[in-house]
NUDODO-308434 format. One record per atom (N, C-alpha, C): residue number from 1; chain; atom name; x, y, z. Coordinates in pm, 1 decimal, decimal comma. Layout:
N
   resi   chain   name          X          Y          Z
    NUM       A     CA          X          Y          Z
...
END
This chain:
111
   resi   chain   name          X          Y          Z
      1       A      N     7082,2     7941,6     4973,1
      1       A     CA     7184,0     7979,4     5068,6
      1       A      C     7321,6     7982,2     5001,9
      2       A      N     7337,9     7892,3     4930,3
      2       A     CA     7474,7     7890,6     4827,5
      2       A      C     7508,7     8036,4     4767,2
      3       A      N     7381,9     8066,0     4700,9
      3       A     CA     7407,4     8199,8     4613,0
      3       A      C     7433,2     8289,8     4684,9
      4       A      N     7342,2     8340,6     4801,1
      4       A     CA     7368,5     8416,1     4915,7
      4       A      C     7542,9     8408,9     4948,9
      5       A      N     7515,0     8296,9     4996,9
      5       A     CA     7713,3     8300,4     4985,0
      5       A      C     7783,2     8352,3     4882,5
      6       A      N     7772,6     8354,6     4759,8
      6       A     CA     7850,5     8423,2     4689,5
      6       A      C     7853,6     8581,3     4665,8
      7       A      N     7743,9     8630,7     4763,7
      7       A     CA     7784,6     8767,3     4679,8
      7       A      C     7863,3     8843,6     4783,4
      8       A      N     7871,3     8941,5     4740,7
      8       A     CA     8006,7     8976,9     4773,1
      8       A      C     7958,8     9156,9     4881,0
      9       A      N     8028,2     9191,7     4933,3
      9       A     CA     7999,8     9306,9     5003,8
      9       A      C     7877,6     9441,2     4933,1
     10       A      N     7948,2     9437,1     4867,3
     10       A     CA     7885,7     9561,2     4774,0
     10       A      C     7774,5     9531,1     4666,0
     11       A      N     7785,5     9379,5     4700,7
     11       A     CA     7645,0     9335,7     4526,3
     11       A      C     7531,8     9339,3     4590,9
     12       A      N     7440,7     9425,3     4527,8
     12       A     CA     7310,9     9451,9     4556,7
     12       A      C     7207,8     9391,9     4401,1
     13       A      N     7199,8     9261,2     4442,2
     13       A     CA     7112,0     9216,1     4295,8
     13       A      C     6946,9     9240,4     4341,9
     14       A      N     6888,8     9185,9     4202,3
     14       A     CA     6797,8     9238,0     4201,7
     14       A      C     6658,8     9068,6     4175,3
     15       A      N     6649,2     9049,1     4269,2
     15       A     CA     6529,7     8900,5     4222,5
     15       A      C     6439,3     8919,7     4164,5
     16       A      N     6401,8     8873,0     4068,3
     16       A     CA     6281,7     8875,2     3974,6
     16       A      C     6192,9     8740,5     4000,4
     17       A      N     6071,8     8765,7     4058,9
     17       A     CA     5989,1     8643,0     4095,8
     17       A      C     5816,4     8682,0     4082,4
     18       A      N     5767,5     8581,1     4082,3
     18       A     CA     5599,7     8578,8     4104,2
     18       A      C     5575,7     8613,7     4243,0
     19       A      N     5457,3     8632,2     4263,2
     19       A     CA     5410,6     8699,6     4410,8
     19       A      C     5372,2     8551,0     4430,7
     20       A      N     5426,9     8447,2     4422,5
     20       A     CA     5421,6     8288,2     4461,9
     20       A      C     5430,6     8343,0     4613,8
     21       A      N     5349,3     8224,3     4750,9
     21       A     CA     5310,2     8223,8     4883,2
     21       A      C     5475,3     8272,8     4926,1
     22       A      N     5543,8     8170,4     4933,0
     22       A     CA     5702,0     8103,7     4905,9
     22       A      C     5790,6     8266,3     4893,8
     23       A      N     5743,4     8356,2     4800,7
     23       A     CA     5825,0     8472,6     4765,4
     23       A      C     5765,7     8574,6     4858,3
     24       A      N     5652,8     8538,1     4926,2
     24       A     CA     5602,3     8649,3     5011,4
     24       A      C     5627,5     8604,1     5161,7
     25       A      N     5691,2     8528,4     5203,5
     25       A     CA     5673,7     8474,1     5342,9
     25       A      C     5767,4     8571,8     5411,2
     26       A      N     5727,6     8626,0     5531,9
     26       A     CA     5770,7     8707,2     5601,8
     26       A      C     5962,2     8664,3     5634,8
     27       A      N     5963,7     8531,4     5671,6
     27       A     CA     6086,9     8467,7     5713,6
     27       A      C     6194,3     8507,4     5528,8
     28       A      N     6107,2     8461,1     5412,8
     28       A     CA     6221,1     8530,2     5306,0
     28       A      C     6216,9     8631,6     5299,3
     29       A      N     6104,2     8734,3     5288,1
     29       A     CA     6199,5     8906,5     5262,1
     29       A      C     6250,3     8918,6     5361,2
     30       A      N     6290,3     8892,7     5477,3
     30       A     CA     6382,1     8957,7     5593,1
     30       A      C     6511,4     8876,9     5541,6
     31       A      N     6527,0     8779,5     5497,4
     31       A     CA     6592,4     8712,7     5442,2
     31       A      C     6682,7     8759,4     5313,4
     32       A      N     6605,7     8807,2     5250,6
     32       A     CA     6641,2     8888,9     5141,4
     32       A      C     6698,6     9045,0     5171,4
     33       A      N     6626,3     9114,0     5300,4
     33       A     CA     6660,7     9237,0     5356,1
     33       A      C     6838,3     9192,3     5392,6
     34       A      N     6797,6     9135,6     5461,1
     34       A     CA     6972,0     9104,9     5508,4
     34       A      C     7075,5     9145,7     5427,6
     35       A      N     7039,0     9029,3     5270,4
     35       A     CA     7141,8     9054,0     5221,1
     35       A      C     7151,6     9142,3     5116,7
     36       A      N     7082,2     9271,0     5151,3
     36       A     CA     7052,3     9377,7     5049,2
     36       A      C     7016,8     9330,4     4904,2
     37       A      N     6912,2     9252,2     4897,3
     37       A     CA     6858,5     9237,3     4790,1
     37       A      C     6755,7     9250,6     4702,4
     38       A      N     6728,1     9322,3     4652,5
     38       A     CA     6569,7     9409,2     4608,7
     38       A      C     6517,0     9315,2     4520,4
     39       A      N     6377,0     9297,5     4578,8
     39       A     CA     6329,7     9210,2     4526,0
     39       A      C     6194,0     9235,7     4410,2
     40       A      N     6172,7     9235,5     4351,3
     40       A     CA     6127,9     9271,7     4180,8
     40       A      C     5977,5     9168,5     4140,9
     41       A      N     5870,3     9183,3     4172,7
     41       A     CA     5731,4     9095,0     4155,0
     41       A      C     5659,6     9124,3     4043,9
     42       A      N     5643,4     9054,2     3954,5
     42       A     CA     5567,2     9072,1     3898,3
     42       A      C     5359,4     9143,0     3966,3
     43       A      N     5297,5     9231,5     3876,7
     43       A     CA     5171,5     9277,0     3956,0
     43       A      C     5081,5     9203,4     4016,9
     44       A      N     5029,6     9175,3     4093,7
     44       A     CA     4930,1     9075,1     4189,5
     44       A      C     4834,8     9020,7     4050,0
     45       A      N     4795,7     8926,1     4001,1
     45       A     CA     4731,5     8893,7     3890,6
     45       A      C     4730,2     8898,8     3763,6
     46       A      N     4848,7     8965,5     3740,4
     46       A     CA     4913,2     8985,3     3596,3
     46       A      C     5004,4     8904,5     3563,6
     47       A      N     4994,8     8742,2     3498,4
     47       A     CA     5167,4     8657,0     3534,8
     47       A      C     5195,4     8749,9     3369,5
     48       A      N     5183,4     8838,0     3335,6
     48       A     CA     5200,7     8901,9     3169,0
     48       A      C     5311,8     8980,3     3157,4
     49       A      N     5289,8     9017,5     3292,7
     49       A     CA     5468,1     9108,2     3343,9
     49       A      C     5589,1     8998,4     3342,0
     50       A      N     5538,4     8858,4     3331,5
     50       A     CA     5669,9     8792,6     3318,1
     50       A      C     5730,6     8715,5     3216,5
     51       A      N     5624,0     8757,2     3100,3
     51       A     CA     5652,1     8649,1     2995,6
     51       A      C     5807,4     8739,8     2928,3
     52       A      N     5816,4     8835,6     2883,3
     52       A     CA     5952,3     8926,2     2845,1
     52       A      C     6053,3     8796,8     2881,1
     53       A      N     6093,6     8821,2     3018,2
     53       A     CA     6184,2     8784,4     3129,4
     53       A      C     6191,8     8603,4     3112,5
     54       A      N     6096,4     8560,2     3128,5
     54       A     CA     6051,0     8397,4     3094,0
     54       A      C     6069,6     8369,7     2925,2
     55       A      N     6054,7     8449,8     2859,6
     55       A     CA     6110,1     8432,8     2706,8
     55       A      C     6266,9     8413,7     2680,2
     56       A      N     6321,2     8524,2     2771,9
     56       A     CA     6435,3     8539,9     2752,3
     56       A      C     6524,0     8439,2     2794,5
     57       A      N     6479,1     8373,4     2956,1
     57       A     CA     6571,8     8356,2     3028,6
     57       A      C     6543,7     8174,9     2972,2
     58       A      N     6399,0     8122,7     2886,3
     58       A     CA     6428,7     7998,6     2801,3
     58       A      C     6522,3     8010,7     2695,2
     59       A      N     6587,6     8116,3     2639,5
     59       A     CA     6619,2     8125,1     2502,4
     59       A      C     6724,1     8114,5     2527,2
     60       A      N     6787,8     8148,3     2638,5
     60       A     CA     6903,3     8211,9     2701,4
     60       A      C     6926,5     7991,5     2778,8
     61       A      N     6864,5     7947,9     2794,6
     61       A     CA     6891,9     7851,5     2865,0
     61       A      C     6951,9     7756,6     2770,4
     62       A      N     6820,8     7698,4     2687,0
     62       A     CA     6831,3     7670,4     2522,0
     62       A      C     6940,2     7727,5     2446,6
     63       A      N     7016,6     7805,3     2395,3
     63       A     CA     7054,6     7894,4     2303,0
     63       A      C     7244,4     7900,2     2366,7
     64       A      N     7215,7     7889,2     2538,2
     64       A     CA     7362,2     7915,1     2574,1
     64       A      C     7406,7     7849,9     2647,1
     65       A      N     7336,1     7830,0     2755,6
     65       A     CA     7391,6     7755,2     2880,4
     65       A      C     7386,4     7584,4     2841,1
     66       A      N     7315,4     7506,9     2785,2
     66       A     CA     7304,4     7408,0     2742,7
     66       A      C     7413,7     7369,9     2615,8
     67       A      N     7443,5     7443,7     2560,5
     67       A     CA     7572,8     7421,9     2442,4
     67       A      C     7678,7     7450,1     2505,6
     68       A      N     7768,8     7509,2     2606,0
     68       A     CA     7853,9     7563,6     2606,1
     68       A      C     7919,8     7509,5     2767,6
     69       A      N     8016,5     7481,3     2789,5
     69       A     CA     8105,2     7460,2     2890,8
     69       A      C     8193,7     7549,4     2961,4
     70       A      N     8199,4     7600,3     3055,8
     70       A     CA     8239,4     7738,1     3104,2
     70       A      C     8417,7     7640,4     3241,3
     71       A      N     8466,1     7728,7     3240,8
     71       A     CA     8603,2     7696,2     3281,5
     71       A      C     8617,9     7763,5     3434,5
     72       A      N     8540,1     7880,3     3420,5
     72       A     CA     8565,5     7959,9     3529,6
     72       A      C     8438,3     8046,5     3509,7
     73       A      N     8371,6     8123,8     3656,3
     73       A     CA     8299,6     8217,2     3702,7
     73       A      C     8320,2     8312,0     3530,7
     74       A      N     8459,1     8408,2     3544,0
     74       A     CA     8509,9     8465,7     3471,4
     74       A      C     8486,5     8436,1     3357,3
     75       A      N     8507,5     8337,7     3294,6
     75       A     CA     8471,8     8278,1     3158,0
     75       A      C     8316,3     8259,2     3120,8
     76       A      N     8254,2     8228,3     3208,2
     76       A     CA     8048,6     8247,7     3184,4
     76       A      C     8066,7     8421,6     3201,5
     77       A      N     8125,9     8492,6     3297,8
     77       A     CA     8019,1     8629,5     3301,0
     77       A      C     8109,4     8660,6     3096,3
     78       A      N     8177,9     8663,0     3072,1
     78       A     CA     8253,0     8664,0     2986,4
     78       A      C     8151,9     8606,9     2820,8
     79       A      N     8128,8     8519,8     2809,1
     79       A     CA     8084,9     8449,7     2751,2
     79       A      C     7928,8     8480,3     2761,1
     80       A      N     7819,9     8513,8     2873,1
     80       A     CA     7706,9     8588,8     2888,1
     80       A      C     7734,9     8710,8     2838,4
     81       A      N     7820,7     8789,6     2829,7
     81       A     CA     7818,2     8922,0     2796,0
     81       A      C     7770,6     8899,4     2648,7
     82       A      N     7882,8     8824,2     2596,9
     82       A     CA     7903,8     8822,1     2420,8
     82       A      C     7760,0     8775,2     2411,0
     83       A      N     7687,3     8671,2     2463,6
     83       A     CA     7567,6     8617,0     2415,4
     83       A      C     7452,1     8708,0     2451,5
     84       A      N     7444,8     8819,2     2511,7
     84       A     CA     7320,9     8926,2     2538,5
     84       A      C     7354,0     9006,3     2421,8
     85       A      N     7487,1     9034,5     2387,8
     85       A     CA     7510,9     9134,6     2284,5
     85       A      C     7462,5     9066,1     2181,3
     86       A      N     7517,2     8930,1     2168,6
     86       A     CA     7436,7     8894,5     2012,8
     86       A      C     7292,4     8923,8     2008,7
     87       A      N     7227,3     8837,3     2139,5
     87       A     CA     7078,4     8828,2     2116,7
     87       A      C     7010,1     8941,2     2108,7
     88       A      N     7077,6     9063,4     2117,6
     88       A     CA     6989,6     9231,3     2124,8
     88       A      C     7025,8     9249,8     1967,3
     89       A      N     7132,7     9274,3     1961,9
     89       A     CA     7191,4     9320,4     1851,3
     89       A      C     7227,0     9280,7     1678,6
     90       A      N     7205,9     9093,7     1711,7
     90       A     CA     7249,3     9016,6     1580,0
     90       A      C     7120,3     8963,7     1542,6
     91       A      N     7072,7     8868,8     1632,5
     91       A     CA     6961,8     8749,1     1694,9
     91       A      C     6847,9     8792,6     1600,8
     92       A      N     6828,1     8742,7     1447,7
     92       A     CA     6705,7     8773,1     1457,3
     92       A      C     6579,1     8688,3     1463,4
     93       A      N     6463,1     8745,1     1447,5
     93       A     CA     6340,1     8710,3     1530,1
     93       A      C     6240,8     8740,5     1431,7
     94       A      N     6182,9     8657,2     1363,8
     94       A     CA     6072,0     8622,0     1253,0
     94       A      C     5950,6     8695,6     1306,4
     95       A      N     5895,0     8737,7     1462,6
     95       A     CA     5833,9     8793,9     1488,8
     95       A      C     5874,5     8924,0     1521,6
     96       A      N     5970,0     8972,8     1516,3
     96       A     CA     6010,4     9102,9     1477,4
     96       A      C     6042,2     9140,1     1305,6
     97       A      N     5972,8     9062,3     1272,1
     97       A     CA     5997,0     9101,4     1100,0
     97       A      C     6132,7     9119,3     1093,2
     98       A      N     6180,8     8981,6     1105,4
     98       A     CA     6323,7     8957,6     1063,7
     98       A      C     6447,0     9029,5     1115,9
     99       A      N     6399,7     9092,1     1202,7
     99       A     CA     6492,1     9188,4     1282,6
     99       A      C     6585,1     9165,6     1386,9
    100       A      N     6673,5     9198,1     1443,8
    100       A     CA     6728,0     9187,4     1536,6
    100       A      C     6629,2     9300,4     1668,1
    101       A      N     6599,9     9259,4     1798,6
    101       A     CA     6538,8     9376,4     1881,1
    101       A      C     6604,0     9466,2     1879,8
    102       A      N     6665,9     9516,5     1856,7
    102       A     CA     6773,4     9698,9     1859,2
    102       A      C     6719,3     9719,8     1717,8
    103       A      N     6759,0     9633,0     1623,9
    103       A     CA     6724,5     9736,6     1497,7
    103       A      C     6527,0     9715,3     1487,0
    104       A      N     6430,3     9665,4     1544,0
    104       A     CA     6311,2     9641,4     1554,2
    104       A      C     6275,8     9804,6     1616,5
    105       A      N     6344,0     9796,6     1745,2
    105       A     CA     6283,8     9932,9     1830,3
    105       A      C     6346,0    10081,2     1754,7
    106       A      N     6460,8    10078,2     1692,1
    106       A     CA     6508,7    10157,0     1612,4
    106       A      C     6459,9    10200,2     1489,3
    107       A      N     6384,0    10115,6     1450,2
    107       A     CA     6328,0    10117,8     1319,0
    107       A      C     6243,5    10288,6     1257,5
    108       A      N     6233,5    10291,1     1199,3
    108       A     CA     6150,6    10465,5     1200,7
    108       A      C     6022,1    10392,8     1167,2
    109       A      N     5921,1    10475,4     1268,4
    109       A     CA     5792,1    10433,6     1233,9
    109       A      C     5749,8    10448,5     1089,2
    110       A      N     5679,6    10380,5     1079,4
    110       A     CA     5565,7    10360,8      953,8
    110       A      C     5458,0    10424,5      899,5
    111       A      N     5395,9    10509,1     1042,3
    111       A     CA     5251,5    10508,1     1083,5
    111       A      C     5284,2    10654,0      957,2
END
């Protein structure tokens, strides 16, 4: 209900969740309808659609939010920006063969 409170007229976010009982109950998507919020499920039996998202959002927990002290709203969206740009663009990843993901997907195939 907190978060709900914060958004603002025009923010239309987007929830990313499991088809958990809890995310399907009739009383939350009307709940969610209200406050124009589209809500995003991973496929009925696939939790595989969420590991991406669940990778990220530990690395991202680990990596930023846990080191860093924020002053203002302004100063985290601020400070999240710079840290998505690193992690696409700098960040590299031993399972991307040492790559950063931009220069991984960029790469010219091999085949």
């Amino acid at each position: 209900m907190k978060a709900f409170g914060r958004l603002g007229p025009k923010d239309r976010p987007i929830l990313r969740s499991d088809q958990g009982l809890r995310y399907q109950m009739p009383s939350y998507q009307w709940m969610l309808k209200q406050r124009r919020i589209r809500p995003s499920m991973s496929r009925k039996g696939n939790c595989l659609d969420n590991v991406a998202m669940e990778s990220f959002f530990g690395a991202l927990q680990s990596e930023f939010f846990h080191l860093n002290k924020f002053t203002s709203i302004e100063h985290l969206q601020d400070e999240l920006r710079r840290h998505i740009r690193y992690y696409n663009r700098d960040r590299i990843k031993l399972r991307l063969k040492g790559l950063s993901p931009v220069q991984y997907r960029t790469q010219p195939s091999l085949a």
